[in-house]
MIZALO-856389 format. One record per residue: residue in one letter; residue number from 1; x, y, z of N, C-alpha, C in turn. Coordinates in pm, whole numbers, plus 50000, padded with zeros to 5 digits. Example, Ala and Ser with C-alpha at 12.3 -4.5 7.8 and 13.67 -1.06 7.14 Angstrom:
! MIZALO-856389
['a'; 1; [51319; 49431; 50780]; [51230; 49550; 50780]; [51320; 49670; 50780]];
['s'; 2; [51285; 49775; 50708]; [51367; 49894; 50714]; [51290; 50003; 50787]];
! end
This chain:
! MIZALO-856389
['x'; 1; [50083; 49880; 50000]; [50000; 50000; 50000]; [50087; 50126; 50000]];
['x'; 2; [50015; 50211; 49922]; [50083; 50328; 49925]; [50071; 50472; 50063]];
['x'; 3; [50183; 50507; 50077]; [50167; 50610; 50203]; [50012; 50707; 50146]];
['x'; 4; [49929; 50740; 50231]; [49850; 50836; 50236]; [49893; 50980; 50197]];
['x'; 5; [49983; 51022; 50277]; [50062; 51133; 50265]; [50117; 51154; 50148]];
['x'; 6; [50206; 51032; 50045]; [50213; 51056; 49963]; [50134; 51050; 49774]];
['x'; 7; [50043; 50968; 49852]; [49926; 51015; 49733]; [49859; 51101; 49620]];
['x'; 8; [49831; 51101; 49537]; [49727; 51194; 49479]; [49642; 51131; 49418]];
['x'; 9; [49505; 51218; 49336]; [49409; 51159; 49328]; [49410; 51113; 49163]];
['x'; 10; [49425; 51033; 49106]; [49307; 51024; 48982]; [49192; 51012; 48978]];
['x'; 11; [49139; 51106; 48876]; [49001; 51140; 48887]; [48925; 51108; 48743]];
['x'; 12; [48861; 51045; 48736]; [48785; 51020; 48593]; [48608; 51035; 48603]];
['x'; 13; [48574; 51111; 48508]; [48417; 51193; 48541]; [48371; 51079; 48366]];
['x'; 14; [48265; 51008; 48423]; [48175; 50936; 48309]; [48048; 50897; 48394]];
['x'; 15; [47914; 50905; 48302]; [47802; 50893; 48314]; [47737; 50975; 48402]];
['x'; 16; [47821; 51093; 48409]; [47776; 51226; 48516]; [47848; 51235; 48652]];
['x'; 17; [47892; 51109; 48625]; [47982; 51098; 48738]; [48096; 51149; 48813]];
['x'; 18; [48155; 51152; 48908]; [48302; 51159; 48907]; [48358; 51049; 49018]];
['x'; 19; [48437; 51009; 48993]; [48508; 50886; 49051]; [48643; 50930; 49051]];
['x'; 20; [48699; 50896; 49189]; [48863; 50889; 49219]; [48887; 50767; 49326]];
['x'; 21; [49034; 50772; 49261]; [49122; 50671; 49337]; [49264; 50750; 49407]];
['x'; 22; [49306; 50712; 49513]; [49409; 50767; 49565]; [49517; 50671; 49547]];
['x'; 23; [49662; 50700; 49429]; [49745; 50610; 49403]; [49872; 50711; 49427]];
['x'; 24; [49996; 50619; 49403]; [50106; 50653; 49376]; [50127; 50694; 49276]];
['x'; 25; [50196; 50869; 49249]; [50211; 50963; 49107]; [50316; 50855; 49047]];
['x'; 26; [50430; 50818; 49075]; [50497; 50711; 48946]; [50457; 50598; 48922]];
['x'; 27; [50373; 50537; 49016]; [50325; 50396; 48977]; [50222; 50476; 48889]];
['x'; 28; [50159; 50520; 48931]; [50020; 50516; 48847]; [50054; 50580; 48723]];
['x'; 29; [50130; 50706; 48678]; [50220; 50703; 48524]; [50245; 50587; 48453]];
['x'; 30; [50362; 50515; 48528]; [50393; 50376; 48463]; [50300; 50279; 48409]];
['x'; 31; [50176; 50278; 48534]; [50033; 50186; 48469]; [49960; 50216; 48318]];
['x'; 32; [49967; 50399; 48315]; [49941; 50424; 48220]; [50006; 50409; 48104]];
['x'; 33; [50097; 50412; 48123]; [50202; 50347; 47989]; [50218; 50276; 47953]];
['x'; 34; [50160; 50186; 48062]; [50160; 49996; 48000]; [50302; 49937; 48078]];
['x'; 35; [50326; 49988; 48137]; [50461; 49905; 48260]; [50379; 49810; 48296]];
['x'; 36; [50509; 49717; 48377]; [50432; 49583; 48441]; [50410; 49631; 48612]];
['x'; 37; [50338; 49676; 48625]; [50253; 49761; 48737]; [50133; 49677; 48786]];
['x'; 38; [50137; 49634; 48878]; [50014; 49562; 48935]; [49916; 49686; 49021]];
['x'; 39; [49773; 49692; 48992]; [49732; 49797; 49088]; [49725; 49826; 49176]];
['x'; 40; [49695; 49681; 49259]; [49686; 49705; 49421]; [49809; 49755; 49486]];
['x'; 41; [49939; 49780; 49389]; [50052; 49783; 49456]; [50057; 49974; 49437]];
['x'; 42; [50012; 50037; 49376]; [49972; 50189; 49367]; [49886; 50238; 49424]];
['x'; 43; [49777; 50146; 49478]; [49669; 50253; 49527]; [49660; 50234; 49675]];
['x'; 44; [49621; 50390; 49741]; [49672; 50415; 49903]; [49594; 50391; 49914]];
['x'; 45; [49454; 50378; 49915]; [49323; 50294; 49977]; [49223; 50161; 49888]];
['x'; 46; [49219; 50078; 49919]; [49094; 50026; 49782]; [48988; 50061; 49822]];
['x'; 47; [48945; 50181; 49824]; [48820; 50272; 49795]; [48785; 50345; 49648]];
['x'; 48; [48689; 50301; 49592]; [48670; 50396; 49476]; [48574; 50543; 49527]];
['x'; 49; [48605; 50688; 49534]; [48547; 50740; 49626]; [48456; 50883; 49509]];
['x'; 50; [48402; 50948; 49557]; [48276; 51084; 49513]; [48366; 51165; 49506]];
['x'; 51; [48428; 51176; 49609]; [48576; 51253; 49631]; [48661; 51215; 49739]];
['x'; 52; [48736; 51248; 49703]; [48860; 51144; 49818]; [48890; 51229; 49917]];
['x'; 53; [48939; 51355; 49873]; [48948; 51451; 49993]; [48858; 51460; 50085]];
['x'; 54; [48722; 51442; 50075]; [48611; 51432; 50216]; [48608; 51301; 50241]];
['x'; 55; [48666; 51195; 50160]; [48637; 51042; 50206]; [48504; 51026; 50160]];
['x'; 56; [48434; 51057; 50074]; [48308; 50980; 50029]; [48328; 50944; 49921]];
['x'; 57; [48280; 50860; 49975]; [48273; 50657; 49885]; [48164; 50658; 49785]];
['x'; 58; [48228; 50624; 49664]; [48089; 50585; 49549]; [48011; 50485; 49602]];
['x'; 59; [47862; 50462; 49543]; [47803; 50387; 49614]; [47841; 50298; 49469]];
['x'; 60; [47769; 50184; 49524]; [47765; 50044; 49414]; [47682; 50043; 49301]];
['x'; 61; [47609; 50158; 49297]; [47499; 50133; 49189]; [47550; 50251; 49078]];
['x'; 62; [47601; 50370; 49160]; [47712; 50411; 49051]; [47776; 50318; 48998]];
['x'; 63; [47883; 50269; 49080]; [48016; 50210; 49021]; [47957; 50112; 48904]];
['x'; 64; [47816; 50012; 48937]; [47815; 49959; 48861]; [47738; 49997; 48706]];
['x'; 65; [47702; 50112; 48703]; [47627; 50180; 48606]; [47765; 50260; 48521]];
['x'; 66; [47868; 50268; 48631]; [47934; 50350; 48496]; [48049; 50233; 48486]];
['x'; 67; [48097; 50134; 48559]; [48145; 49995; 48500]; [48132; 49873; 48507]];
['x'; 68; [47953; 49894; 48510]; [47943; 49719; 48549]; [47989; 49630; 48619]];
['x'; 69; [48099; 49678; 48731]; [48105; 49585; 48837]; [48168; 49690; 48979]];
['x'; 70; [48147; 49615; 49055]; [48198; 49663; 49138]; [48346; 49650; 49240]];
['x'; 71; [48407; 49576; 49144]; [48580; 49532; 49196]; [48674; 49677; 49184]];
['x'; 72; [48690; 49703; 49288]; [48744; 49819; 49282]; [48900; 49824; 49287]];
['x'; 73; [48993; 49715; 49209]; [49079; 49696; 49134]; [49089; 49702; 48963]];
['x'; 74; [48948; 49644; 48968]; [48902; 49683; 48816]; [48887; 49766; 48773]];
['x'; 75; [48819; 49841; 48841]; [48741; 50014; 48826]; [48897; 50115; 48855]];
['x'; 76; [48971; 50077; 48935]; [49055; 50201; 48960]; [49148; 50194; 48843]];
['x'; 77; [49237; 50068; 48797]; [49228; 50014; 48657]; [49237; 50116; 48543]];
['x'; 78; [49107; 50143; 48531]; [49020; 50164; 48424]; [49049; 50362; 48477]];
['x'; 79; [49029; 50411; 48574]; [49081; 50533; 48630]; [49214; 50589; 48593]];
['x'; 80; [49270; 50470; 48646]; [49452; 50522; 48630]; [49462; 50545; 48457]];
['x'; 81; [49418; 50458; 48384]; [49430; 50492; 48255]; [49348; 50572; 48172]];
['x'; 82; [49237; 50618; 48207]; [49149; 50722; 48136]; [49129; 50845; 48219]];
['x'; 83; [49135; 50829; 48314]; [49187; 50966; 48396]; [49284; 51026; 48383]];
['x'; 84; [49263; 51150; 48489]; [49379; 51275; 48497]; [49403; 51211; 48603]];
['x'; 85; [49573; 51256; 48631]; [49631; 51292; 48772]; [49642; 51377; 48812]];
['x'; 86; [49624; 51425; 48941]; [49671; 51548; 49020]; [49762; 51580; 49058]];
['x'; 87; [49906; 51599; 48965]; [50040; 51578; 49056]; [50063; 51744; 49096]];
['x'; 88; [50101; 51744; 49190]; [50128; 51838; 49245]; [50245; 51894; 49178]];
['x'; 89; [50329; 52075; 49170]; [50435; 52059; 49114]; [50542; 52032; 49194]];
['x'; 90; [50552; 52035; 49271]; [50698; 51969; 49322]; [50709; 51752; 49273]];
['x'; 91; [50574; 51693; 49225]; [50569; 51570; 49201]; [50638; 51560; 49070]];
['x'; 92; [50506; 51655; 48964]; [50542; 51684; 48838]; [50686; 51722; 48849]];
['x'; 93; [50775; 51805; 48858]; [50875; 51807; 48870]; [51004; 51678; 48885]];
['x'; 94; [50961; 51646; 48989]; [51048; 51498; 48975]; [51040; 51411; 48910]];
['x'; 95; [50900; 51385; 48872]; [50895; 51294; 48789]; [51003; 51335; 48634]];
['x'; 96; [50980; 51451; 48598]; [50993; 51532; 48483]; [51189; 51510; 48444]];
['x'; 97; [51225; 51524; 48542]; [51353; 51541; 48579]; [51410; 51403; 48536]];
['x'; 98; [51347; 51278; 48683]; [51396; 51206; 48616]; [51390; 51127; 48475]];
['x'; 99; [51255; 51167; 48425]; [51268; 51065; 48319]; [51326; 51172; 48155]];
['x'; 100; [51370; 51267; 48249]; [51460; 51396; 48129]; [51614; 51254; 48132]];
['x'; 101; [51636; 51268; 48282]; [51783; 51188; 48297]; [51758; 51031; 48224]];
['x'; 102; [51662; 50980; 48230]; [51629; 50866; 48139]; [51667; 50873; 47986]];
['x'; 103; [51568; 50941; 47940]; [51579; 51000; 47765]; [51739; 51050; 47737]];
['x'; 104; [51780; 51106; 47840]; [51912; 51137; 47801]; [52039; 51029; 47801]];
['x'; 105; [52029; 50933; 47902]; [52110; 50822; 47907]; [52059; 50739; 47828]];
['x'; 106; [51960; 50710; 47770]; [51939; 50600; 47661]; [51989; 50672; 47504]];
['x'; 107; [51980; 50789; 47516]; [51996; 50804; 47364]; [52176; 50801; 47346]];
['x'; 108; [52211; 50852; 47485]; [52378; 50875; 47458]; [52443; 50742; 47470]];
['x'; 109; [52347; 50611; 47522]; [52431; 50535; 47534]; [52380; 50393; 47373]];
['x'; 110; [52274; 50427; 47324]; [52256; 50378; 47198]; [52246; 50475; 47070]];
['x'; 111; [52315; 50589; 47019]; [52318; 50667; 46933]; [52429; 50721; 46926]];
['x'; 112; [52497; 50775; 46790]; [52607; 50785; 46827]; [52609; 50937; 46674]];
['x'; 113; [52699; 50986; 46683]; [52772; 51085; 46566]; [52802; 51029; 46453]];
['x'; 114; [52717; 51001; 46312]; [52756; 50918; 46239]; [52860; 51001; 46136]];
['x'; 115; [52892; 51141; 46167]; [53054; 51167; 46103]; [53185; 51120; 46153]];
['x'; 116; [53100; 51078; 46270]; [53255; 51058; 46348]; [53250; 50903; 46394]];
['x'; 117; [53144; 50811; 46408]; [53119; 50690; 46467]; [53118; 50657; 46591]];
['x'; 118; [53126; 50782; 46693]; [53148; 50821; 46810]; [53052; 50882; 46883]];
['x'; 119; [53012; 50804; 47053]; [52881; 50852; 47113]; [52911; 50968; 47083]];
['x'; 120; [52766; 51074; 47136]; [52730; 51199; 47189]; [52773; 51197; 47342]];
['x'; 121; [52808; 51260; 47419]; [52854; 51262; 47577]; [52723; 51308; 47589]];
['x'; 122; [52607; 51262; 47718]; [52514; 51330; 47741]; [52518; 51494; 47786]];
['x'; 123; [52598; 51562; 47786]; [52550; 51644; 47849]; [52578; 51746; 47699]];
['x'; 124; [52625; 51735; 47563]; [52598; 51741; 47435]; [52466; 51726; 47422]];
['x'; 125; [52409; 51633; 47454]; [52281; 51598; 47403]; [52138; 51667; 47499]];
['x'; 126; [52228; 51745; 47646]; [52095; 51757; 47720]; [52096; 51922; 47628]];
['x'; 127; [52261; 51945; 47605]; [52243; 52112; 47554]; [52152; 52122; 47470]];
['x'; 128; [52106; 51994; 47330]; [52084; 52032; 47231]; [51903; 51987; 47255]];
['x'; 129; [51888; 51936; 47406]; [51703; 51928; 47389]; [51695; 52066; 47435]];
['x'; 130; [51772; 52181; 47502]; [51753; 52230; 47553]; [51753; 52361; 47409]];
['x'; 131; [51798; 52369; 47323]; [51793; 52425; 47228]; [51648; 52428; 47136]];
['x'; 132; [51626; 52260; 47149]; [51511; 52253; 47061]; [51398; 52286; 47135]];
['x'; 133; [51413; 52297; 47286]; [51281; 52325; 47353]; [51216; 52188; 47349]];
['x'; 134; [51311; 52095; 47428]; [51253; 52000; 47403]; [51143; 51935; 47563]];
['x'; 135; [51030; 51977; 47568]; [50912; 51972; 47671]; [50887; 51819; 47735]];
['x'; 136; [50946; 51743; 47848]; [50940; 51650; 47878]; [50818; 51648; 47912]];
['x'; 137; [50745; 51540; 47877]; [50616; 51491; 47906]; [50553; 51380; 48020]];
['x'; 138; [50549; 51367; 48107]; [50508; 51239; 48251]; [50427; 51165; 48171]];
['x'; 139; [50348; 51217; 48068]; [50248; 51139; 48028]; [50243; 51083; 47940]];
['x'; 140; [50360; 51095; 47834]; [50340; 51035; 47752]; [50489; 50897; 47767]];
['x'; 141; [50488; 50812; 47711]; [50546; 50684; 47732]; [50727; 50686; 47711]];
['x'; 142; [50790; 50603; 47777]; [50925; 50642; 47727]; [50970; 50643; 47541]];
['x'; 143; [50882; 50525; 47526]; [50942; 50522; 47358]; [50882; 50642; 47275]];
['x'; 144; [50761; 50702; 47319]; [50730; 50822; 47265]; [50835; 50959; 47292]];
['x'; 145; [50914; 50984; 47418]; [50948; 51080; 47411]; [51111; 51065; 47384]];
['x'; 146; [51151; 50914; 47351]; [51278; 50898; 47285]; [51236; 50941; 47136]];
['x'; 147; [51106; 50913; 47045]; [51166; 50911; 46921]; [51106; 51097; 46849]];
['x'; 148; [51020; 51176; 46975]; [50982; 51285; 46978]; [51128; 51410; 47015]];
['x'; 149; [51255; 51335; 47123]; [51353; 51379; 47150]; [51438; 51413; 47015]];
['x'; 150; [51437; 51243; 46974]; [51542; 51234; 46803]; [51532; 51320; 46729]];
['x'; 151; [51391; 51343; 46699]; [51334; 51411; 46579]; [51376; 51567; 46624]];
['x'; 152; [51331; 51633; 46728]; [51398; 51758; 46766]; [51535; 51783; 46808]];
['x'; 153; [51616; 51681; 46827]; [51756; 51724; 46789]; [51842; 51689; 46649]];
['x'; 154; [51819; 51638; 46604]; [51829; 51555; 46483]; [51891; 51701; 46404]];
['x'; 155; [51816; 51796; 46401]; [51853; 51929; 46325]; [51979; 52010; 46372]];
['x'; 156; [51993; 52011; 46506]; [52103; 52066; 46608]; [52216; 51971; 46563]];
['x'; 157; [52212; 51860; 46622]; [52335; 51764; 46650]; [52327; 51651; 46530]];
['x'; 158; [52480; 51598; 46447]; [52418; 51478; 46357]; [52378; 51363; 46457]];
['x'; 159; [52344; 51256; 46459]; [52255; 51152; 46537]; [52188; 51054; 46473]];
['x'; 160; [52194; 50942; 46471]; [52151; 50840; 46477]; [52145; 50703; 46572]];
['x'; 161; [52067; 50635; 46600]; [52091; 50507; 46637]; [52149; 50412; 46606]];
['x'; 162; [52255; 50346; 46608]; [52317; 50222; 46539]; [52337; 50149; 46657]];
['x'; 163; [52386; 50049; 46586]; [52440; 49894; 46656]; [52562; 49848; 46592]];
['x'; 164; [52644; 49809; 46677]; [52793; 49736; 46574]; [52806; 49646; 46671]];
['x'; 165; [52904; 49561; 46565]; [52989; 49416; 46593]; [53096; 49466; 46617]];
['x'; 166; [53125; 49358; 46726]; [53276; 49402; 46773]; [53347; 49254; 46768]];
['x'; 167; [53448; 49220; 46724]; [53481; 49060; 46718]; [53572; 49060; 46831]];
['x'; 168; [53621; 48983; 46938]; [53699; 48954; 47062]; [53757; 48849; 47053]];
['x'; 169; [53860; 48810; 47105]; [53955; 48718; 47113]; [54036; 48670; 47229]];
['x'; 170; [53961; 48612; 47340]; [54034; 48619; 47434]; [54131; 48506; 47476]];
['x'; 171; [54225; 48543; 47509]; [54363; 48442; 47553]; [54335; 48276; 47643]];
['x'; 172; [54336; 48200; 47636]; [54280; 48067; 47738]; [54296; 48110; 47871]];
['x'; 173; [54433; 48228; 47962]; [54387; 48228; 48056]; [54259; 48275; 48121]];
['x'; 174; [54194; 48399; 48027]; [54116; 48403; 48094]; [53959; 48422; 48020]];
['x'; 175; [54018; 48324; 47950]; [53870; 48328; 47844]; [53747; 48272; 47929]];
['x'; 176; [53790; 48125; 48037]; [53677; 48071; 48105]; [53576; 48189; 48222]];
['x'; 177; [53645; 48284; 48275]; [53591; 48373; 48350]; [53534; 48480; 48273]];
['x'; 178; [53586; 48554; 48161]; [53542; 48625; 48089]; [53434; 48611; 47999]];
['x'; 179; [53419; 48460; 47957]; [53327; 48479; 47873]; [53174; 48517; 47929]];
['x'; 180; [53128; 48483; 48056]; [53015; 48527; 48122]; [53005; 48629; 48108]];
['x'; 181; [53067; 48739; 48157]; [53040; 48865; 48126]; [52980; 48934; 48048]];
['x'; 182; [53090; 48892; 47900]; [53095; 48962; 47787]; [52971; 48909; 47726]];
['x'; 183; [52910; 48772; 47757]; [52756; 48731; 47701]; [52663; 48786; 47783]];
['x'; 184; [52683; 48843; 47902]; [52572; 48937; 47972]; [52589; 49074; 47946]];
['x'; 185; [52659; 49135; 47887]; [52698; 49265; 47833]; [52609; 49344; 47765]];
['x'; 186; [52636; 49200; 47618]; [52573; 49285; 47477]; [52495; 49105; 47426]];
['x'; 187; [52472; 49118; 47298]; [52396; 49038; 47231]; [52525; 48944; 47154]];
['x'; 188; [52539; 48836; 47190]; [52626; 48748; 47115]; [52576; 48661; 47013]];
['x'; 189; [52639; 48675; 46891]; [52572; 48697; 46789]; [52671; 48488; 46723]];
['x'; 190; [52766; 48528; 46781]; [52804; 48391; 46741]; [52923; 48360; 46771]];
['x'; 191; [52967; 48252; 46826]; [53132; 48212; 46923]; [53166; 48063; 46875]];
['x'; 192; [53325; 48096; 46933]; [53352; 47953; 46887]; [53540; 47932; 47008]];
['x'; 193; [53539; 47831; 47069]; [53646; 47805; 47131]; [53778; 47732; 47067]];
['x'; 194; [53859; 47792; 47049]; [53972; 47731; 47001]; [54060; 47618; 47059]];
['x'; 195; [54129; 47582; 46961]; [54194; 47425; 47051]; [54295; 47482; 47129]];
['x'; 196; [54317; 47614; 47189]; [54468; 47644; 47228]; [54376; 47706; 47341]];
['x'; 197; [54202; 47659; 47365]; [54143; 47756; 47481]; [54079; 47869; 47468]];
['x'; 198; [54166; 47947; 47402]; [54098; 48085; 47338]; [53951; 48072; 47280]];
['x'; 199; [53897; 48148; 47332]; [53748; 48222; 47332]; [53751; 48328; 47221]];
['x'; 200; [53667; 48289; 47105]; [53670; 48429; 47020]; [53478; 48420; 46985]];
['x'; 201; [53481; 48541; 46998]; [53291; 48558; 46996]; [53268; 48724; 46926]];
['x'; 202; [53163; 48711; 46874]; [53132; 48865; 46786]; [52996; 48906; 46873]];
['x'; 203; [53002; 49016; 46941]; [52940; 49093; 47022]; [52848; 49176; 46910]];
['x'; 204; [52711; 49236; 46961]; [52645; 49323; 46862]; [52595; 49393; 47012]];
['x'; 205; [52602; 49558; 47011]; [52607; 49618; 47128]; [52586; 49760; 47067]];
['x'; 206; [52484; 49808; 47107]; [52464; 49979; 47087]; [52598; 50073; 47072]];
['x'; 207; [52641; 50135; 46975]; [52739; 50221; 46914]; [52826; 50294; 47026]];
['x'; 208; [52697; 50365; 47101]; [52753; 50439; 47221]; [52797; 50365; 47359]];
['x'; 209; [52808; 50222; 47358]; [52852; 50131; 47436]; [52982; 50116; 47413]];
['x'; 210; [53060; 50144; 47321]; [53159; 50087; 47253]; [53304; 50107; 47350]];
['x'; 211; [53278; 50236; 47407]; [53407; 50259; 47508]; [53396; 50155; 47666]];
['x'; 212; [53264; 50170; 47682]; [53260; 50037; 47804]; [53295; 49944; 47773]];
['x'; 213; [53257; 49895; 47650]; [53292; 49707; 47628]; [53433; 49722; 47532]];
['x'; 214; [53505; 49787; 47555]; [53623; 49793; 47488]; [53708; 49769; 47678]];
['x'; 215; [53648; 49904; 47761]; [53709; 49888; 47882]; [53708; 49788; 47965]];
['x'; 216; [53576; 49721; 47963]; [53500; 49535; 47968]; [53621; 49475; 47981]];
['x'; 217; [53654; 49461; 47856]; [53771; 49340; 47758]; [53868; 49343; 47820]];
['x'; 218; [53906; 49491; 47801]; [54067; 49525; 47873]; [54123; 49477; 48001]];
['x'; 219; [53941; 49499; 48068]; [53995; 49500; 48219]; [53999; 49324; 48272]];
['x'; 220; [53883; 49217; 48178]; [53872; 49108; 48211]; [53975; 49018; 48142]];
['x'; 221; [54102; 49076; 48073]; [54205; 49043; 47962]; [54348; 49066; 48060]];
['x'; 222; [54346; 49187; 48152]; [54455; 49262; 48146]; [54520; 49298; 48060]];
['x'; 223; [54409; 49344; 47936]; [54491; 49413; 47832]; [54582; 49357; 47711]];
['x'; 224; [54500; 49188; 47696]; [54593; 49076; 47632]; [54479; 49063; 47504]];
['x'; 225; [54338; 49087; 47541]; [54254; 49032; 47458]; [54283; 49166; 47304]];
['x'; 226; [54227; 49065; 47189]; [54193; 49134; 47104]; [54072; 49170; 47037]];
['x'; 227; [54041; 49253; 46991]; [53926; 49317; 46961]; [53929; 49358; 46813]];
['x'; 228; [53798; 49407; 46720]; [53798; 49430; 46594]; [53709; 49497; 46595]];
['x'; 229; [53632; 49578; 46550]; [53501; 49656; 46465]; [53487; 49607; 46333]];
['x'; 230; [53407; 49532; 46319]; [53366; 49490; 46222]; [53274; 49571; 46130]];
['x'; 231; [53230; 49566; 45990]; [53168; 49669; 45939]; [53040; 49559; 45898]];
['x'; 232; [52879; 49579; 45887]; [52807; 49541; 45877]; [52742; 49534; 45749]];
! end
């Protein structure tokens, strides 16, 4: 259950109605977006209420006239996603913030400078939403405001998304410890063990990854393994 204190209301008005639920402002975002969000785990009371601030409770013949039942997991449900929230601004705010720091670490760490083949450093990339006026949204979904971000910097900064192969080669001492890693890393695309021990495998890993899993190698090699960029 969610703290009381930290609550707000969604409110959804149908069949003359108005109906609220008192949930958690990031759970109940996330629900709306389609995260794997269970409800009972967002909402600070299972009351569906007239208004929440006085504590009056819909009766049952509402609830069931404007959703045919009266499970008030179902019904709040159906709230969190066709309703408004009430976030307060100091909520709105945080929320806003972090999922600015989201959009910004996903694009810098899968997109890269295709004059140069080289990430963007995020804070390149926060200058250039900040150029385009780029308006973070709570409400609308992460993949919406990654490909709404692209499109408004796209003009500022060059940018694209890619993916590359990286081919590796690691030495028998320490190919048996290393290879876990480097298959929990990135996407291994295809390997093969040599008769002398050696581990050689072709990695496929977001563009702007490329300095981590280079530093990966180095550090699980001591600097013995070999590496390639392959062209696609």
């Amino acid at each position: 259950m969610v703290n009381l204190e930290e609550a707000v209301t969604a409110r959804l008005k149908t069949h003359g109605t108005v109906f609220e639920v008192l949930v958690d402002p990031e759970g109940a975002l996330m629900y709306r977006q389609g995260g794997d969000v269970e409800v009972e785990k967002i909402l600070a009371a299972e009351d569906v209420f007239e208004n929440a601030s006085r504590g009056d409770r819909s009766s049952e013949e509402d609830l069931l006239r404007a959703f045919e039942t009266t499970d008030v997991l179902a019904i709040a449900g159906k709230i969190i996603k066709k309703g408004e929230l009430q976030l307060t601004a100091e909520q709105r705010k945080r929320i806003v913030d972090n999922k600015r720091k989201q959009v910004v670490s996903f694009i810098a760490t899968n997109a890269i400078n295709p004059q140069t083949g080289t990430p963007h450093p995020p804070a390149r990339i926060e200058r250039a939403m900040e150029e385009a006026h780029v308006n973070v949204d709570p409400t609308k979904t992460f993949e919406d405001m990654i490909n709404l971000t692209m499109k408004a910097i796209r003009p500022i900064i060059p940018i694209r998304f890619e993916e590359v192969d990286v081919a590796v080669k690691m030495p028998p001492a320490y190919a048996p410890k290393a290879y876990g890693e480097i298959a929990a890393f990135a996407k291994l695309q295809r390997e093969e063990w040599l008769n002398d021990g050696s581990w050689v495998g072709v990695i496929r890993l977001p563009a702007g990854l490329q300095t981590e899993f280079y530093s990966l190698v180095n550090r699980l090699s001591k600097g013995e393994a070999e590496t390639k960029l392959l062209k696609r």
